[in-house]
Phi, psi and omega in degrees: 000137188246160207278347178272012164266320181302000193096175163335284172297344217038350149289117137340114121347118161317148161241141146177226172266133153237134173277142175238126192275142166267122197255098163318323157275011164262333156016084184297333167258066166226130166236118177047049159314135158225155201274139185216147188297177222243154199080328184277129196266151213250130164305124170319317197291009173285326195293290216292335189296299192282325158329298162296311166325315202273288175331301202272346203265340177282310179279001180237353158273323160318300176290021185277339181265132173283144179273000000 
């Protein structure tokens, strides 16, 4: 057997299964996940800040339509 069917390296390459950890923030339907250390908790008041945003932002496109 002559060494230009074995390659380069003149060593085959290993074939075989590689396990790939499946990473819950690489997902493909996660759209702009970010990963945060275990234990940290999101502040409500980010809840309650966009709920008013969303609210005035409702109440101020409404009023554009005349009754």
């Amino acid at each position: 057997m002559s060494t230009a069917s074995q390659g380069a390296g003149g060593a085959r390459p290993a074939t075989g299964k590689i396990t790939v950890p499946i990473d819950p923030a690489r997902r493909p339907d996660v759209l702009l996940r970010r990963r945060m250390p275990d234990g940290h908790r999101m502040s409500p008041w980010w809840m309650i800040g966009s709920f008013l945003v969303i609210s005035v932002g409702v109440i101020g496109l409404l009023n554009l339509f005349p009754f």
